[in-house]
C-alpha positions in Angstrom: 17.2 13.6 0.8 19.1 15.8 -1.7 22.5 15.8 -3.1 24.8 19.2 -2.7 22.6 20.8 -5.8 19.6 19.6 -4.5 19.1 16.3 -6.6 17.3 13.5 -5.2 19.6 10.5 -3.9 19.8 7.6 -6.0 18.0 4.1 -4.5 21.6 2.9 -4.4 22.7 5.3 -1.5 21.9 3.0 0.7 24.7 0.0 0.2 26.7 3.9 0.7 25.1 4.9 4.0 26.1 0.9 4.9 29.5 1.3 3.2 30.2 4.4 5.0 29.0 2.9 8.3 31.6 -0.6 8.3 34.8 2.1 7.1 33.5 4.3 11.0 33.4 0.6 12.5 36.5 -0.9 11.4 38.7 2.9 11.2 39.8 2.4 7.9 38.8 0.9 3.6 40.4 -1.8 3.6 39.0 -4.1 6.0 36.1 -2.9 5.7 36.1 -4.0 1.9 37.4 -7.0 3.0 33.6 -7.6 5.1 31.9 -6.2 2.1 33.9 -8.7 0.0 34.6 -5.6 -2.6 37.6 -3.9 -4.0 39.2 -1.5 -2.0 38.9 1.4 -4.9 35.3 0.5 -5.5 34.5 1.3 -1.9 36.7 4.4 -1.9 34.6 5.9 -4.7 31.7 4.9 -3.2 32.3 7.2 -0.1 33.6 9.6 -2.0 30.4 10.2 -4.2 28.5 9.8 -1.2 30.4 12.9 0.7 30.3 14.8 -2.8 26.4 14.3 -2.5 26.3 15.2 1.4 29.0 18.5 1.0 30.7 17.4 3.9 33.9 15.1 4.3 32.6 12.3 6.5 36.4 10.7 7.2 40.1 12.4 7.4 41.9 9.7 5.8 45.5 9.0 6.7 48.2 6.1 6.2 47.1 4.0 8.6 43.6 4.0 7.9 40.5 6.7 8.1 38.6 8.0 11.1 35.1 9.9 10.8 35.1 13.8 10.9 33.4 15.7 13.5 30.1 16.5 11.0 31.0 12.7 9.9 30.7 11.4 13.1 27.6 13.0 13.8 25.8 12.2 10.8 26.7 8.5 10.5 25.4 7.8 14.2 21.8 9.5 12.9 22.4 6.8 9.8 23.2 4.0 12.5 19.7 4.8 14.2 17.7 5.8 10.8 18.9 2.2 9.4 17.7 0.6 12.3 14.6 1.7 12.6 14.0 0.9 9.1 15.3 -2.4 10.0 12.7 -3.0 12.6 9.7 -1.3 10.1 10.5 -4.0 7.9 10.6 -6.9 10.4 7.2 -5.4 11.7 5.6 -5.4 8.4 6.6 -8.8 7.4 5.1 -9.8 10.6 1.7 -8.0 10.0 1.7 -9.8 6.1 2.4 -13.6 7.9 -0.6 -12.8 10.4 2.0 -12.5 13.9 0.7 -9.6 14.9 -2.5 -7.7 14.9 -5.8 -8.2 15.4 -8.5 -11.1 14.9 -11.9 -10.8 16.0 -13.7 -13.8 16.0 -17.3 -14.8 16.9 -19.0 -17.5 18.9 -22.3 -18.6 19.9 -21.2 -21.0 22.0 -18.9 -20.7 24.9 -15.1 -20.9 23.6 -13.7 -22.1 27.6 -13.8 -25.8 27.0 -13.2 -28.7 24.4 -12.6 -28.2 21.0 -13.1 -24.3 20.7 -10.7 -23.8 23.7 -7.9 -26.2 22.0 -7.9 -24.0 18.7 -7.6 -20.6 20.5 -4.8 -22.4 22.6 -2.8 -24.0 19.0 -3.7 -20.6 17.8 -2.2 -18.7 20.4 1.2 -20.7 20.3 1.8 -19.4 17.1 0.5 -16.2 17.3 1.5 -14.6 20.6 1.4 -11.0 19.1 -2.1 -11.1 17.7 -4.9 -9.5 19.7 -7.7 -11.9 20.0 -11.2 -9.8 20.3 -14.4 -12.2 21.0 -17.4 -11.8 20.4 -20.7 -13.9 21.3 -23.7 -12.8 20.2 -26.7 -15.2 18.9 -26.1 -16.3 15.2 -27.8 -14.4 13.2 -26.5 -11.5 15.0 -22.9 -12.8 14.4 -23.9 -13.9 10.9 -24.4 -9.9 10.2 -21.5 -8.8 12.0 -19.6 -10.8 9.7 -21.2 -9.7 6.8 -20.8 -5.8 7.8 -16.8 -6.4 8.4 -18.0 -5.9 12.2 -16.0 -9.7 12.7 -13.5 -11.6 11.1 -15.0 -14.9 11.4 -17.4 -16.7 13.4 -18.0 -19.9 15.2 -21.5 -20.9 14.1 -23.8 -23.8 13.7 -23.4 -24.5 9.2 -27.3 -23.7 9.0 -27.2 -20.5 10.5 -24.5 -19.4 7.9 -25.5 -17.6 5.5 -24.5 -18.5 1.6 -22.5 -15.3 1.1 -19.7 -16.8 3.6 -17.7 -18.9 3.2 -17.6 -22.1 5.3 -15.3 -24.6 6.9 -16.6 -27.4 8.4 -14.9 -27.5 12.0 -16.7 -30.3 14.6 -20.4 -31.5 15.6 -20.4 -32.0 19.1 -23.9 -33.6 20.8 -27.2 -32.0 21.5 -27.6 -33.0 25.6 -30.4 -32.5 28.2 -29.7 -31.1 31.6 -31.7 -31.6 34.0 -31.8 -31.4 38.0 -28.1 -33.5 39.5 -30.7 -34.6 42.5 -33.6 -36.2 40.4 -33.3 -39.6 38.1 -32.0 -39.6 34.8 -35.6 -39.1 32.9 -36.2 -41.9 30.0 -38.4 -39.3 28.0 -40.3 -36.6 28.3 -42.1 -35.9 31.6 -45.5 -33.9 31.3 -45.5 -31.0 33.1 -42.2 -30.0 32.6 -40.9 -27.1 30.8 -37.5 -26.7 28.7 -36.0 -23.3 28.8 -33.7 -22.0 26.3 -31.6 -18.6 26.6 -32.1 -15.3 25.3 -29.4 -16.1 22.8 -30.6 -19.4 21.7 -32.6 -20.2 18.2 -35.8 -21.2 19.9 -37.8 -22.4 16.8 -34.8 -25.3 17.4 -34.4 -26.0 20.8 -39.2 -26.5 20.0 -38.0 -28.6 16.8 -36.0 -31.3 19.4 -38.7 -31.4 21.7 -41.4 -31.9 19.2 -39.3 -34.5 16.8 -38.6 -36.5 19.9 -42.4 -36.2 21.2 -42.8 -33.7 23.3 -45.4 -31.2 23.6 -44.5 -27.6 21.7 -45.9 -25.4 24.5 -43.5 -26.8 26.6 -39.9 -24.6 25.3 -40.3 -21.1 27.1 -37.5 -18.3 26.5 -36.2 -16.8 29.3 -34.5 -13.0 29.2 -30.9 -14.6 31.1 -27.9 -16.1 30.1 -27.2 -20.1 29.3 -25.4 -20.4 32.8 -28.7 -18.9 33.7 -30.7 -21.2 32.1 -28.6 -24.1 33.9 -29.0 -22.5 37.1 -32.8 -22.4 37.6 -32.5 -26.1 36.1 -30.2 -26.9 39.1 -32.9 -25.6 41.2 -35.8 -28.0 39.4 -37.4 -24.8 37.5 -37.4 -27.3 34.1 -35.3 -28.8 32.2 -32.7 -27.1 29.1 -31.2 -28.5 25.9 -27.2 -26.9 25.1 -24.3 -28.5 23.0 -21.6 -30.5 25.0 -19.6 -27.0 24.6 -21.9 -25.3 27.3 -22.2 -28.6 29.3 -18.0 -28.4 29.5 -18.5 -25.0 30.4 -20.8 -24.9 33.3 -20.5 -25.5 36.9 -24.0 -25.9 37.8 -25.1 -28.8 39.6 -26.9 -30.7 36.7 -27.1 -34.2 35.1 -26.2 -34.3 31.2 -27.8 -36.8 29.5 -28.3 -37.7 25.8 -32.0 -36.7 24.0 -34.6 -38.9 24.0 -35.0 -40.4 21.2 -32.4 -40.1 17.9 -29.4 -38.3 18.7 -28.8 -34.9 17.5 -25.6 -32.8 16.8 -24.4 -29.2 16.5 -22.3 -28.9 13.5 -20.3 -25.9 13.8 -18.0 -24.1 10.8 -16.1 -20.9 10.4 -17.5 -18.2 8.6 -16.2 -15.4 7.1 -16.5 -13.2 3.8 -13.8 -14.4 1.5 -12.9 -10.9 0.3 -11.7 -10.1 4.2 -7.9 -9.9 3.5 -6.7 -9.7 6.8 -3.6 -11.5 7.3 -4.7 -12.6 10.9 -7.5 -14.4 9.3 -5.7 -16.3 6.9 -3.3 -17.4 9.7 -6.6 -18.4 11.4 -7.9 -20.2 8.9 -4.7 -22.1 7.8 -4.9 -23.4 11.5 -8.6 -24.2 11.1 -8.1 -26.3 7.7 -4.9 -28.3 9.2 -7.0 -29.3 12.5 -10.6 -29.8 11.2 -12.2 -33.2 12.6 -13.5 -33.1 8.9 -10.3 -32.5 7.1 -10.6 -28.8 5.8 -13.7 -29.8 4.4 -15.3 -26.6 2.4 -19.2 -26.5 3.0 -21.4 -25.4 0.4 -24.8 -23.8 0.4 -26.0 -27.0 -1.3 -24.8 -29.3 1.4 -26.4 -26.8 4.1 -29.8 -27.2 2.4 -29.5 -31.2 1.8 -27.8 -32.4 5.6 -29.6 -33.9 8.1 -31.7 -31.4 10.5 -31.7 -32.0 13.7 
């Protein structure tokens, strides 16, 4: 805004425009100095250089104190709302910087409805009302890429499908389990004949590398075009027999037995990932939350670790 000869206001206009606006509340200088904790005469010139710079008298000032003119009255409620809003912009953009509001999208491979991936978006949440959570599940190295185009924030993913330009936290391992038919005996190894299925989404070169370490045939992992819950359904029904984390197990309401491998047990070790350039403030939030809950303590992976930890 410009003065009366069109020069730009000075930054200090402001403490005026907030001057101006406690003289219209209390009807007079001096108490308002008095709530400003300044000298009567200092907040008399300050009002007077700011109606100099407007051309307009903003009070008629008497002996018992000032009251705003009609143009006065009329421009200090438009300063009332202006300083407001500006007020709130503030408070909004503070927000956005400490990660309250916005929006995080985060990625998964395996279902995020039960155990230790539903109790972070839950502690998440608490503190985070305001941010839009947007999931994603895709397999990993789908996710993996999605993360690496900016397509995702960060991603819930197995530490050996993360790729070294990520950076990793370590988060859990939960179990490796077998499910197989709630009506039939717990098997005590592998039974000939019988097939293990894996989702479309699944890695199956791993899901063949459990079987085969712990015996069983290779021919015997088929993929099948459907969903996990899928998978668990026709192994409900008898159809064969599946491999899933505890995560899906939690998840599931088919009517299947979950029972440890055969042979040595075998974990999912799952980490966040994300590109360490990605400076959205929802992230960091995220991540500060991830560091102060890990079951490992915060603990940073690195691609040497990934290449030297025990396979499953």
């Amino acid at each position: 805004m410009a003065g009366r000869h069109g020069e730009a206001w000075p930054a200090q206009d402001i403490t005026a425009l907030r001057s101006a606006l406690l003289v219209r509340e209390h009807l007079g200088f001096r108490r308002a100095s008095e709530v400003l904790g300044v000298n009567q005469s200092v907040l008399s010139r300050r009002v007077l250089a700011l109606e100099d710079a407007l051309g307009v008298s903003l009070f008629q000032r008497h002996a018992g104190g000032a009251r705003p003119t009609g143009a006065g009255e009329r421009f200090l409620r438009d300063v009332s709302q202006a300083l407001l809003l500006l007020q709130q912009a503030a408070a909004q953009a503070g927000a956005a910087g400490r990660g309250e509001v916005g929006r995080l999208r985060l990625g998964h491979v395996w279902p995020v409805s039960a155990g230790s991936a539903e109790d972070l978006l839950r502690t998440y949440r608490r503190g985070a009302d305001d941010v839009e959570i947007e999931l994603h599940e895709a397999p990993a190295c789908d996710l993996a890429a999605a993360v690496l185009e900016r397509e995702v924030d960060v991603a819930l993913l197995d530490v050996e499908d993360a790729p070294p330009a990520l950076d990793r936290l370590m988060l859990w391992s939960e179990p490796w389990l077998l499910a197989t038919p709630i009506d039939e005996p717990e098997p005590n190894g592998w039974r000939d004949g019988v097939s293990v299925m894996c989702a479309a989404g699944d890695d199956w070169n791993r899901i063949r590398r459990l079987v085969v370490d712990r015996g069983g045939p290779p021919h015997a992992v088929k993929m099948q075009p459907t969903s996990r819950d899928g998978i668990l359904s026709l192994a409900a029904t008898g159809a064969g027999w599946a491999i899933v984390p505890q995560s899906v197990a939690a998840a599931t309401r088919a009517a299947v037995r979950f029972s440890p491998l055969p042979g040595r047990p075998a974990s999912v070790r799952l980490c966040a990932a994300w590109l360490n350039d990605n400076d959205n403030p929802t992230l960091r939030r995220f991540l500060s939350l991830l560091r102060s809950t890990s079951h490992y303590g915060g603990e940073r992976v690195s691609p040497r670790l990934v290449s030297g930890g025990a396979r499953p």
